[in-house]
C-alpha beads as a LAMMPS data file, in Angstrom:
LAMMPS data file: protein, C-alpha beads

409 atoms
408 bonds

1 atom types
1 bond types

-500.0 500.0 xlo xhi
-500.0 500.0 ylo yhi
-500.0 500.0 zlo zhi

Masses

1 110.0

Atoms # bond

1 1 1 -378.883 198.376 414.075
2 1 1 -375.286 198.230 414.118
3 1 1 -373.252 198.460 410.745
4 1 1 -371.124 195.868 409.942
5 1 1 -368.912 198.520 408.218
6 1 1 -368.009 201.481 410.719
7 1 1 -364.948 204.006 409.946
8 1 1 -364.661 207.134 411.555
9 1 1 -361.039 208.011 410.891
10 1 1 -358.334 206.950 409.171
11 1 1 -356.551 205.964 413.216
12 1 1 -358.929 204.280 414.973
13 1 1 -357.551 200.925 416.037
14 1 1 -358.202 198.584 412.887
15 1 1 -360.043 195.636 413.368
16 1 1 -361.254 194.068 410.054
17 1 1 -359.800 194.795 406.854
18 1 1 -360.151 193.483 403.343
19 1 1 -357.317 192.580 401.353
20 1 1 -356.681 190.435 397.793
21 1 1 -354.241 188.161 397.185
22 1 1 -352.512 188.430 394.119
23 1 1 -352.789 185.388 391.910
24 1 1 -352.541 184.504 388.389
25 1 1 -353.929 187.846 386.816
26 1 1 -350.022 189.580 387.798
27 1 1 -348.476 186.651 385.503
28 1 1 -350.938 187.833 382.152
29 1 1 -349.934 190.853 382.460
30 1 1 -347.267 191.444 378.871
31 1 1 -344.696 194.451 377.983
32 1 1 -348.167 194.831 375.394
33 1 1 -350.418 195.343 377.764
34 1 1 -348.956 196.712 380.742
35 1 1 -350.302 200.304 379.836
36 1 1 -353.531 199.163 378.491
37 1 1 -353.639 197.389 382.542
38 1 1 -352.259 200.430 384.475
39 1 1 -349.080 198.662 385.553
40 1 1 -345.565 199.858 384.682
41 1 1 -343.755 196.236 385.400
42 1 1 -344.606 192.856 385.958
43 1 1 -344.400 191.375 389.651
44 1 1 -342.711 188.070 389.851
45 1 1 -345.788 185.968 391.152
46 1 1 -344.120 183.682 394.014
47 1 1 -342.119 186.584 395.618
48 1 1 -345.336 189.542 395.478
49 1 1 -347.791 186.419 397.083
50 1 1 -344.879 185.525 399.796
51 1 1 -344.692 189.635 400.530
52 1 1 -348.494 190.207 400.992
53 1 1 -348.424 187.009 403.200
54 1 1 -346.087 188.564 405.325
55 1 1 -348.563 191.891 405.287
56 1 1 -351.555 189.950 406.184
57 1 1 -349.649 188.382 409.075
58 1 1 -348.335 191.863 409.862
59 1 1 -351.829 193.305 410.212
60 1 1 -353.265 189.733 412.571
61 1 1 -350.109 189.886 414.803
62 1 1 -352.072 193.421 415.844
63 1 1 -355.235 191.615 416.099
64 1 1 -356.703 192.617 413.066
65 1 1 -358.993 190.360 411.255
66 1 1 -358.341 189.801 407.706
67 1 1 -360.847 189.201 405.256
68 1 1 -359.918 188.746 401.290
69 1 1 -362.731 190.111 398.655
70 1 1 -362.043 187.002 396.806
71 1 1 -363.939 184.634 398.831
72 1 1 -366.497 186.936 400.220
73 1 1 -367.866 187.444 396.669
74 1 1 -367.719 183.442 396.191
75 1 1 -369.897 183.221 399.437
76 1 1 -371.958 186.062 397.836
77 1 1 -372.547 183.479 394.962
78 1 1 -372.979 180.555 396.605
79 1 1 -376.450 181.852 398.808
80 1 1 -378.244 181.546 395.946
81 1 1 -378.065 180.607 392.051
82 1 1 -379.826 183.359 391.255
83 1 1 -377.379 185.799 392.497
84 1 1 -374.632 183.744 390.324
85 1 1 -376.371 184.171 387.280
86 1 1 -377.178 187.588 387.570
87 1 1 -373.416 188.448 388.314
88 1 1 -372.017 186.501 385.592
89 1 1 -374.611 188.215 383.142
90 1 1 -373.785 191.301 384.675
91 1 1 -369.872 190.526 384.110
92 1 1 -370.008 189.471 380.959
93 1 1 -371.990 192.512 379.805
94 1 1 -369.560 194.802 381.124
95 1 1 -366.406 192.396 379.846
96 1 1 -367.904 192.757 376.513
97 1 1 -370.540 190.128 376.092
98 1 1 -374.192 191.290 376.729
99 1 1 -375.316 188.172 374.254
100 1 1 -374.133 186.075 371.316
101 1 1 -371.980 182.970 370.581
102 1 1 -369.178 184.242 372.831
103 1 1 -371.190 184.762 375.724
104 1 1 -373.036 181.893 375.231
105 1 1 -369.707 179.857 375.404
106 1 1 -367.927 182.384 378.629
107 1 1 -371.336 181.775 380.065
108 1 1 -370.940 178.095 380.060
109 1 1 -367.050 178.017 380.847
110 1 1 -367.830 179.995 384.139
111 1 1 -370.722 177.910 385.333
112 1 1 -368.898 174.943 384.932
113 1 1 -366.448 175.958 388.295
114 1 1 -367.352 176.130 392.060
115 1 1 -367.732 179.886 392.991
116 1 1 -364.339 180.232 394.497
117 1 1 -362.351 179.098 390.894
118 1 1 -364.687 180.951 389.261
119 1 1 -364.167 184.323 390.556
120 1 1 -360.201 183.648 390.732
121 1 1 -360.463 183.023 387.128
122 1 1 -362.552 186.184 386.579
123 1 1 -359.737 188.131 388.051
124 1 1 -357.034 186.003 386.427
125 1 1 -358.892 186.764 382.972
126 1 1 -360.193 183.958 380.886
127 1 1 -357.943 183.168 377.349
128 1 1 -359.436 182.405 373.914
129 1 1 -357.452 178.617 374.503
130 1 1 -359.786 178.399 377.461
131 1 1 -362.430 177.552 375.816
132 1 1 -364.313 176.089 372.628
133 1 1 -365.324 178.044 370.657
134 1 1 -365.536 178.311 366.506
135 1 1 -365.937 181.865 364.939
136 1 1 -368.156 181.882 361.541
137 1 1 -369.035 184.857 361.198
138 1 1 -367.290 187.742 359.236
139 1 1 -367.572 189.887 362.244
140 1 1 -366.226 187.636 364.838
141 1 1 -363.276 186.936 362.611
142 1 1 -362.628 190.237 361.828
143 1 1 -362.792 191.099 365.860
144 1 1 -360.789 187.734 366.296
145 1 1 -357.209 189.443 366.461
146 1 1 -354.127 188.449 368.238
147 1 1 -355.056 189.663 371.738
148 1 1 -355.247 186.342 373.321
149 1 1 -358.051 187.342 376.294
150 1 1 -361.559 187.196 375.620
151 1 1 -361.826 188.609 379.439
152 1 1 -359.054 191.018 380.570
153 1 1 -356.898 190.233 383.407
154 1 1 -357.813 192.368 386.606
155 1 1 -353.828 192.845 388.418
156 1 1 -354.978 195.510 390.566
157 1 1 -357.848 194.256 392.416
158 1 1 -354.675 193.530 395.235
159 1 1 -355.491 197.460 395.336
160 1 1 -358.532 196.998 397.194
161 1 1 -358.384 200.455 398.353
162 1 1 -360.088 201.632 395.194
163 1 1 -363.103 200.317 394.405
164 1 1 -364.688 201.355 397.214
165 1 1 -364.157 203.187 400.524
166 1 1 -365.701 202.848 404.043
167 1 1 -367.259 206.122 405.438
168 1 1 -368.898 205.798 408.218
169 1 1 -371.402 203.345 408.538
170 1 1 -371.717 203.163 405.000
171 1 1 -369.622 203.020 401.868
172 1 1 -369.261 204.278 398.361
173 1 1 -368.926 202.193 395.817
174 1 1 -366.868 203.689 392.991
175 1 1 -366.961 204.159 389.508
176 1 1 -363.164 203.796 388.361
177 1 1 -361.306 206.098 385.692
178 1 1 -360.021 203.264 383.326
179 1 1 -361.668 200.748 381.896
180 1 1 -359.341 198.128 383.245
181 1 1 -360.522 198.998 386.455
182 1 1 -364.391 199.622 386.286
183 1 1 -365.288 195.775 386.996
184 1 1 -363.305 195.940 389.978
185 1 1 -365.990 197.816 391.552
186 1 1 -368.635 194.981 391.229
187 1 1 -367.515 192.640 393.395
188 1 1 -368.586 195.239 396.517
189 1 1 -371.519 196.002 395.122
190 1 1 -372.551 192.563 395.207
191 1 1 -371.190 191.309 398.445
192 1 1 -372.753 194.286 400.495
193 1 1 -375.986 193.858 398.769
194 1 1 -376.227 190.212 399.198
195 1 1 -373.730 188.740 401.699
196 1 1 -374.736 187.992 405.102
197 1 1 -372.202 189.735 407.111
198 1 1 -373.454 193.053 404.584
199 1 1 -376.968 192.837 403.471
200 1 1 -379.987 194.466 405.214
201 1 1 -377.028 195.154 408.259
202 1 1 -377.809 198.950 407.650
203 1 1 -374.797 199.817 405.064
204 1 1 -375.696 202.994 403.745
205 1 1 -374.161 203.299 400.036
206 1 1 -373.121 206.871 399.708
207 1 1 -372.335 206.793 396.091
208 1 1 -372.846 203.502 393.599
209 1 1 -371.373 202.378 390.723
210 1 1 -373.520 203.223 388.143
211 1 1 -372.031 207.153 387.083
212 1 1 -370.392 208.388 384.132
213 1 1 -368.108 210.855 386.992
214 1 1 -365.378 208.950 388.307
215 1 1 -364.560 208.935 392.114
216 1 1 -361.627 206.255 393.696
217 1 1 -360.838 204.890 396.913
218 1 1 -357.179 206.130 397.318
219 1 1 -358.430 209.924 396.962
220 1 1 -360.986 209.285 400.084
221 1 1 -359.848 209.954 403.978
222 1 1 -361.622 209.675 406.484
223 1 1 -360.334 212.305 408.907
224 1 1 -362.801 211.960 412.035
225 1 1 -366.212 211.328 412.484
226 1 1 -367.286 214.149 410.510
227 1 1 -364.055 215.485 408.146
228 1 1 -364.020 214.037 404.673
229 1 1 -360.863 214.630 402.721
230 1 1 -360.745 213.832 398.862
231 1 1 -357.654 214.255 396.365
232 1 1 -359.046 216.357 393.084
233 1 1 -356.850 214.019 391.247
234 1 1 -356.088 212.163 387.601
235 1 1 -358.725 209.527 388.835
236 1 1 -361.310 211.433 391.081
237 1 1 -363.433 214.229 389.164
238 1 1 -364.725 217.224 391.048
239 1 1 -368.144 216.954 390.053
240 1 1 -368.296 213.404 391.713
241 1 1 -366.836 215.356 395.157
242 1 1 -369.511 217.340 394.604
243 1 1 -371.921 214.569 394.487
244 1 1 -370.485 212.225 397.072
245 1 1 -370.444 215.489 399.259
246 1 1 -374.259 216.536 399.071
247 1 1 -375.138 213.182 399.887
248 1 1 -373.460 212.939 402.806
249 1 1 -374.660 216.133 403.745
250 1 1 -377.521 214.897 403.269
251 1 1 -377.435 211.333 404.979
252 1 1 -374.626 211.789 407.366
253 1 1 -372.948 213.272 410.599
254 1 1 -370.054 214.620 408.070
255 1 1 -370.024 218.323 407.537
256 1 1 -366.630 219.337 406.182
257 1 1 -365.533 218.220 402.903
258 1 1 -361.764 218.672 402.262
259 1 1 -361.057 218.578 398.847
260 1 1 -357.338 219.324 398.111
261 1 1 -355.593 219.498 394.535
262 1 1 -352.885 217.265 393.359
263 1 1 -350.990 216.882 390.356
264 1 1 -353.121 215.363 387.430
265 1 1 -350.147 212.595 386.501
266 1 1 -349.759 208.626 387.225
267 1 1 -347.096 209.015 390.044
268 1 1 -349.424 211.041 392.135
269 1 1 -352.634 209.063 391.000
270 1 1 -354.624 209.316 394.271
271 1 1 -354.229 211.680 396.902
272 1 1 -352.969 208.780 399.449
273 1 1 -349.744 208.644 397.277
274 1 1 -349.148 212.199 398.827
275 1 1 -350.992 212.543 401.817
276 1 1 -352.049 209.966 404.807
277 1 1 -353.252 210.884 408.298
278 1 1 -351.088 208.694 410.700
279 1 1 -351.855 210.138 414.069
280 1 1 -353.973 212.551 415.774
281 1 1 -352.392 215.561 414.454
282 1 1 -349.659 214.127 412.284
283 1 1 -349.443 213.725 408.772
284 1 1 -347.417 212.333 405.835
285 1 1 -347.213 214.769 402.791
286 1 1 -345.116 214.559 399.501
287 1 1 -343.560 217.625 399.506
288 1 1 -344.518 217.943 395.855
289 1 1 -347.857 218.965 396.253
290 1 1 -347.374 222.283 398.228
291 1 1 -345.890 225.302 396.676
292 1 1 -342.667 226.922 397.248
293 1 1 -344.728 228.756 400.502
294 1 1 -345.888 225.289 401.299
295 1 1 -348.850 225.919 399.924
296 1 1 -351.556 224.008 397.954
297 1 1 -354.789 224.819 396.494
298 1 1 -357.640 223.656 399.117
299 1 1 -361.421 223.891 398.793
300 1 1 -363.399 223.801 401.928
301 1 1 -366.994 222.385 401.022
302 1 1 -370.021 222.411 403.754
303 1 1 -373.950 222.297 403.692
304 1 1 -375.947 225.357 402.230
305 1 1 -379.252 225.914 402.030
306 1 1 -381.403 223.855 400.472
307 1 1 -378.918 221.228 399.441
308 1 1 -376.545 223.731 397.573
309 1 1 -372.557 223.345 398.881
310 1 1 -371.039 226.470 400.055
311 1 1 -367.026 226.216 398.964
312 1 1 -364.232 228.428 400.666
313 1 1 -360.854 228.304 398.800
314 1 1 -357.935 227.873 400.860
315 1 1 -354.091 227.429 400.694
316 1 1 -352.672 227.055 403.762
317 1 1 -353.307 223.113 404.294
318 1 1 -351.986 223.059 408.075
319 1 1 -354.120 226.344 408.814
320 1 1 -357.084 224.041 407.195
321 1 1 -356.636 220.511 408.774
322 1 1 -355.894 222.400 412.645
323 1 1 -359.558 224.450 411.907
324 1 1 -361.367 221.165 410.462
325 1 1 -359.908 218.772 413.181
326 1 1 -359.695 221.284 416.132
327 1 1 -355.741 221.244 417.162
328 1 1 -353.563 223.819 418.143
329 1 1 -350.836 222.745 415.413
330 1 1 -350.563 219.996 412.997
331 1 1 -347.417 218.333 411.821
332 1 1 -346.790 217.409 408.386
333 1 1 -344.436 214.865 408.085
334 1 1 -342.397 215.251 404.537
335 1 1 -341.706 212.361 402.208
336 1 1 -337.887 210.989 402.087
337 1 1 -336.847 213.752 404.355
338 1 1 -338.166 216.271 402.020
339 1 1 -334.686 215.535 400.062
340 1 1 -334.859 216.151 396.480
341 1 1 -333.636 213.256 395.357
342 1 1 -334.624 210.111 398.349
343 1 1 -338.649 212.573 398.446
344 1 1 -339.708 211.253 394.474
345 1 1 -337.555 208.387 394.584
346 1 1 -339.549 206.802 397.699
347 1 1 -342.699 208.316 397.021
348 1 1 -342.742 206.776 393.784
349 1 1 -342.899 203.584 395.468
350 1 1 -345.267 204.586 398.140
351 1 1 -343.118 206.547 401.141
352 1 1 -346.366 208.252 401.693
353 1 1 -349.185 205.361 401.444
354 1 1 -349.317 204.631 404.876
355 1 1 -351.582 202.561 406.321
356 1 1 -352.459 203.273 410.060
357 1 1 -353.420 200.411 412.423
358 1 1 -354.184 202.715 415.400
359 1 1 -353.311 206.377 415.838
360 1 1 -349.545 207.140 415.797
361 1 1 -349.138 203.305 414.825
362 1 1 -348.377 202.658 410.823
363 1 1 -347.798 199.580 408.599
364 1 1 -345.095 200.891 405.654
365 1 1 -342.806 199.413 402.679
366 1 1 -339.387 198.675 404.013
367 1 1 -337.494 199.850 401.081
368 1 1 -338.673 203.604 402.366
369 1 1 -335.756 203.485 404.881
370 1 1 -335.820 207.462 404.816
371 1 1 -339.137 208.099 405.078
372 1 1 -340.011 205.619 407.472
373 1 1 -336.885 206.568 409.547
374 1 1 -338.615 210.317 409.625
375 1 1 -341.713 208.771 410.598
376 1 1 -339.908 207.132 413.708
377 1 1 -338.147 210.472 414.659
378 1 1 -342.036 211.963 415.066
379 1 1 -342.686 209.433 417.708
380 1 1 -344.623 206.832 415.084
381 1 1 -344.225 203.277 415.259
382 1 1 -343.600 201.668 412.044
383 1 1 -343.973 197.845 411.001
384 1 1 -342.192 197.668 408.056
385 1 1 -343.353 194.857 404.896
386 1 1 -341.493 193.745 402.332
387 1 1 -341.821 195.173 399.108
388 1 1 -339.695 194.715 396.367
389 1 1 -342.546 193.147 394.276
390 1 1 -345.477 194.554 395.408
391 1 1 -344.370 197.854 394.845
392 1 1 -343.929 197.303 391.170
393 1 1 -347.797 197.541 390.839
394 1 1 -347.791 201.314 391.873
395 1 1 -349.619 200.979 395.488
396 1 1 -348.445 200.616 399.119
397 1 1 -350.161 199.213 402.473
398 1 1 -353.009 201.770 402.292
399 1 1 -353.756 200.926 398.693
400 1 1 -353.774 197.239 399.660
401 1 1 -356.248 197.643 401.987
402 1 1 -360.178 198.510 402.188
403 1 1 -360.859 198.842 406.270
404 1 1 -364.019 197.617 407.330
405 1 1 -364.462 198.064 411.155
406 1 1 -362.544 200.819 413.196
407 1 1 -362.169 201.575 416.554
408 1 1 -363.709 205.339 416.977
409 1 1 -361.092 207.859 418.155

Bonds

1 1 1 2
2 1 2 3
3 1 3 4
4 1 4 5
5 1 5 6
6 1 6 7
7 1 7 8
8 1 8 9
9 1 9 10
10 1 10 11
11 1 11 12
12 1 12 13
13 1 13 14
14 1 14 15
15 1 15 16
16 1 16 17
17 1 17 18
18 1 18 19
19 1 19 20
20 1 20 21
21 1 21 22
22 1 22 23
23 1 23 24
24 1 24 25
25 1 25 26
26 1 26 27
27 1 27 28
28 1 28 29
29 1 29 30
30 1 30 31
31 1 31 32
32 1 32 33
33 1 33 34
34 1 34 35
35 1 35 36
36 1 36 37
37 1 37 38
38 1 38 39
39 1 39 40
40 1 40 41
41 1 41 42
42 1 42 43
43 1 43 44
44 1 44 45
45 1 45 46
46 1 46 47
47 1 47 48
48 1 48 49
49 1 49 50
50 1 50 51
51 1 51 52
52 1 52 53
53 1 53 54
54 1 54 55
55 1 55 56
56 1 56 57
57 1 57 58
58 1 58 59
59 1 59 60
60 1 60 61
61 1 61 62
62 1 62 63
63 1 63 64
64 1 64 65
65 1 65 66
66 1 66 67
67 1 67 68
68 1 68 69
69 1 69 70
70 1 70 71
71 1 71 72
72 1 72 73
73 1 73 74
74 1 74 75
75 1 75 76
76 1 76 77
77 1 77 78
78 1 78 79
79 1 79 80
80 1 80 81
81 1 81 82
82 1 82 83
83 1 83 84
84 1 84 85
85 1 85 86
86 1 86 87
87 1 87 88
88 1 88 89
89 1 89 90
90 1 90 91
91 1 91 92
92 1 92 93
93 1 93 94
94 1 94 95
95 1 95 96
96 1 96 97
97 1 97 98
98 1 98 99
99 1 99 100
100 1 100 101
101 1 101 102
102 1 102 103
103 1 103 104
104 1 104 105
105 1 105 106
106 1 106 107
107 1 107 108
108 1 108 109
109 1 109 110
110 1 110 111
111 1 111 112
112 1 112 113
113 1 113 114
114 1 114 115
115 1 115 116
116 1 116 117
117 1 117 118
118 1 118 119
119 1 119 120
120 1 120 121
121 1 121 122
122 1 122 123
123 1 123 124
124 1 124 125
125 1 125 126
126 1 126 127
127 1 127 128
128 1 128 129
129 1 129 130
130 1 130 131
131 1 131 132
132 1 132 133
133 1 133 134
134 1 134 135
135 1 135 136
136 1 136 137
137 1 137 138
138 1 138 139
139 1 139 140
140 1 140 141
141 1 141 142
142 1 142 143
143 1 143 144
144 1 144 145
145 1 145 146
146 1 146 147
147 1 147 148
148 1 148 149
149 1 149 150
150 1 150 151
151 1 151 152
152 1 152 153
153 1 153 154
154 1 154 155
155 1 155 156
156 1 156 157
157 1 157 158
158 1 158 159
159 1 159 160
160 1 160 161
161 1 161 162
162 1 162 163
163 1 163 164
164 1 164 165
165 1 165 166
166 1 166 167
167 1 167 168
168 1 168 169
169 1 169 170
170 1 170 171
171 1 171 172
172 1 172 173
173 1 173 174
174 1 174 175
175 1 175 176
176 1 176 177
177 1 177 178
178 1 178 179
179 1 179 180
180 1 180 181
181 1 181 182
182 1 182 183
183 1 183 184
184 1 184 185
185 1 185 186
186 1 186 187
187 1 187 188
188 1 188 189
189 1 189 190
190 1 190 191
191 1 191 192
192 1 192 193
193 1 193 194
194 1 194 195
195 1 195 196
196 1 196 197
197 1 197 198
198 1 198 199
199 1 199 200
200 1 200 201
201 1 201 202
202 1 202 203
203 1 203 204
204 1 204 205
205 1 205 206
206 1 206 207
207 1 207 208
208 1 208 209
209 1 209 210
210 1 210 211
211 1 211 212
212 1 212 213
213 1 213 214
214 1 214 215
215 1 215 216
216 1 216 217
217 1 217 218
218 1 218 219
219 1 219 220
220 1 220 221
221 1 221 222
222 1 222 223
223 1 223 224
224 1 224 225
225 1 225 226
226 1 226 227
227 1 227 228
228 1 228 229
229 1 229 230
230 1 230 231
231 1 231 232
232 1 232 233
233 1 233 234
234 1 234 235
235 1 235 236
236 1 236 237
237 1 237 238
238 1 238 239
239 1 239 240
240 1 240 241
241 1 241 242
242 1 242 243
243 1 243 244
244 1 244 245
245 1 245 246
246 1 246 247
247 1 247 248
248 1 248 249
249 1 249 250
250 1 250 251
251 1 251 252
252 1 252 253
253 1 253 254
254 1 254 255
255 1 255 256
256 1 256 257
257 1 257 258
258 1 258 259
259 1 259 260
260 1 260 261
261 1 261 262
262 1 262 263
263 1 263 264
264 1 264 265
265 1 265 266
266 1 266 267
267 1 267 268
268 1 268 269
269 1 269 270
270 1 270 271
271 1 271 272
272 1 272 273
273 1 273 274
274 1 274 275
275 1 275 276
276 1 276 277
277 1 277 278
278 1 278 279
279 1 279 280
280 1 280 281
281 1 281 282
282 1 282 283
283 1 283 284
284 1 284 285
285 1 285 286
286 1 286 287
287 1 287 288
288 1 288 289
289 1 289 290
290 1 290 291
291 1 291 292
292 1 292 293
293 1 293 294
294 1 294 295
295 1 295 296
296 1 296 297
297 1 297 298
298 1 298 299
299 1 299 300
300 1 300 301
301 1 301 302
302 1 302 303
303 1 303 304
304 1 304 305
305 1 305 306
306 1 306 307
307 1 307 308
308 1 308 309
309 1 309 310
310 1 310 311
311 1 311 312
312 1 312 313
313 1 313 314
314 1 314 315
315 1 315 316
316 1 316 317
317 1 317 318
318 1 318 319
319 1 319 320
320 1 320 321
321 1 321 322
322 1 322 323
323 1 323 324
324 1 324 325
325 1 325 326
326 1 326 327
327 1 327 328
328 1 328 329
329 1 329 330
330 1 330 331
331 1 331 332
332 1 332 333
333 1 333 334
334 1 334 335
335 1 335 336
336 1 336 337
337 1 337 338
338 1 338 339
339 1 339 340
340 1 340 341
341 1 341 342
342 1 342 343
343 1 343 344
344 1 344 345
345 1 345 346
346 1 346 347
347 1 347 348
348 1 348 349
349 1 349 350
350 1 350 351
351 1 351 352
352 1 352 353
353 1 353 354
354 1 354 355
355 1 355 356
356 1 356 357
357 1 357 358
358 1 358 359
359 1 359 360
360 1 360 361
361 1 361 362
362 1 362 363
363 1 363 364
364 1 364 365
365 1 365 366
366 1 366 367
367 1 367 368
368 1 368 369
369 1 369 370
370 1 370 371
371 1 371 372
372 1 372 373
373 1 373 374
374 1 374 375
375 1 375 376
376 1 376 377
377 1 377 378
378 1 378 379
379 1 379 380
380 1 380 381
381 1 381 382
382 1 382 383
383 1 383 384
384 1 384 385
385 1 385 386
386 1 386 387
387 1 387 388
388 1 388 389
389 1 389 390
390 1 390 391
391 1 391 392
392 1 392 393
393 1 393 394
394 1 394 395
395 1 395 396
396 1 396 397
397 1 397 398
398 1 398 399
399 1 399 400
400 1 400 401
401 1 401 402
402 1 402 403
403 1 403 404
404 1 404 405
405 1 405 406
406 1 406 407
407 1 407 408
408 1 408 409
């Protein structure tokens, strides 16, 4: 059986990627609860939704087909009212509301929409003034403060990166650091276990949802058909590498493991804010992560015996990558010219999250004039997006984008 999801590299010609449009939940974010959301500005609405139009027409001028995780969860819903309930209960357990007036009333609110509104309004986050509801209780009044969401706004699902990440023929599904994140997650769970295009296709789920160790789409690459690179990072955990690692030992064709440590901070969150493989043997790196020697603390995992992981520690990142993906050299590719001003300044807004369409072929923020004019002088062609919105949110064309289908390399 062929998998409907099939990524063996992080080159291979794209053909079907997932993407979210951003919507209402950008305009509830406050200057109160930007931290509390993970964002450090607010997007103006019209201008971020006209700027990922014009990178979802970027990606089907190439011939890519574009799918949005919004309405492949509402077709999720709408096979069967069975599956609605069951996510809403599952939602509103994890928003909060496992029973009780509130849920009762959220419960009610949500059924009353078509599956499409519903889920946009899940994401947007639902507002005490949205619905009914009179507290009598000493406890609810108490809780009742001035927050004015019952349901938090989700304004980085346009990340789709995250949640989850294509390996394979299969997929993890990811258990997010921050709570503003974890429900994110659900909406794959549910549309590869129940959608048509997903379920009983032969997706093999390398790693759910449902751990306390936290693992995140933007620290997973997919080097070749069997290299795995993973960011040690503020929002991946290396006991989860650990995990995702034996089971695809285990389950898989991969047998290298890459795991290479970044800074712990919010600028470098995930290790594709760094690092991105945009050709064969070419590479975009932040040259903040290496050392003064260029070097950076790399740990080589493969199978032992009976399922333990041997781990080599290494430093010399181009020495690893040539060794793991058999080339005679590798060139890394340095962030704003490696300049010490233009290299933080661009990566900060995402010089380095890349998103390949085909090897030697990228999709990048225009605003990264430096970077991406490096990235043309090492024979790469660059389609450049506009940005000056999107960007705000902390994520480039990588992090907007979960690939489904590849062409194999």
């Amino acid at each position: 059986m062929t998998s409907p999801i099939h990524v063996t590299s992080e080159i291979g010609k794209l053909k079907t990627v997932m993407l979210h449009r951003p919507g209402h939940e950008v305009e509830n974010i406050t200057p109160d609860t930007m931290p509390r959301l993970l964002f450090d500005d607010i997007p103006y609405l019209p201008i971020a939704q006209e700027e990922h139009d014009n990178f979802a027409d970027t990606l089907r001028e190439q011939g890519i087909e574009v799918l949005y995780v919004e309405k492949l969860l509402a077709e999720t819903l709408d096979q069967d009212s069975a599956i609605k309930d069951q996510f809403i209960e599952q939602m509103l357990s994890e928003s909060g509301y496992a029973a009780g007036k509130i849920h009762d009333a959220l419960k009610e609110y949500l059924l009353s929409m078509n599956s499409l509104d519903m889920v946009s309004k899940i994401i947007a986050g639902v507002r005490k003034d949205d619905i009914d509801i009179k507290l009598t209780t000493l406890t609810e009044i108490a809780e009742d403060s001035d927050y004015p969401f019952l349901m938090d706004p989700m304004p980085n699902v346009y990340f789709t990166r995250d949640p989850q990440a294509s390996i394979g023929d299969g997929i993890s599904i990811n258990h997010m650091t921050f709570a503003a994140r974890r429900r994110e997650s659900m909406f794959m769970e549910y549309i590869v276990k129940y959608h048509n295009r997903f379920a009983n296709k032969g997706v093999h789920v390398w790693r759910d949802r449902n751990h306390d160790t936290r693992i995140e789409g933007g620290d997973e690459l997919v080097l070749s058909d069997h290299v795995f690179a993973i960011g040690i990072s503020q929002r991946t955990s290396a006991d989860a590498i650990e995990d995702i690692a034996r089971n695809l030992f285990k389950d898989s064709n991969y047998d290298t493991v890459i795991a290479i440590m970044i800074p712990h901070n919010h600028a470098m969150m995930h290790l594709d804010t760094v690092f991105t493989m945009i050709d064969y043997d070419k590479f975009t790196v932040h040259p903040a992560i290496l050392d003064g020697d260029g070097q950076v603390d790399t740990y080589i995992l493969h199978p032992g015996k009976d399922g333990e992981i041997e781990i080599n520690h290494e430093t010399d990142l181009k020495s690893v990558l040539k060794k793991a993906l058999n080339k005679d050299d590798i060139d890394l590719i340095p962030t704003g010219n490696g300049d010490p001003i233009v290299a933080p300044r661009e990566q900060w807004n995402d010089g380095s999250n890349t998103l390949a369409i085909a090897p030697g072929e990228v999709v990048t923020y225009n605003r990264n004039y430096v970077s991406n004019d490096m990235l043309r002088k090492h024979g790469i062609l660059v389609h450049e997006v506009r940005s000056s919105e999107l960007s705000r949110g902390r994520g480039g064309p990588r992090c907007m984008s979960c690939p489904i289908v590849r062409e194999d390399i």
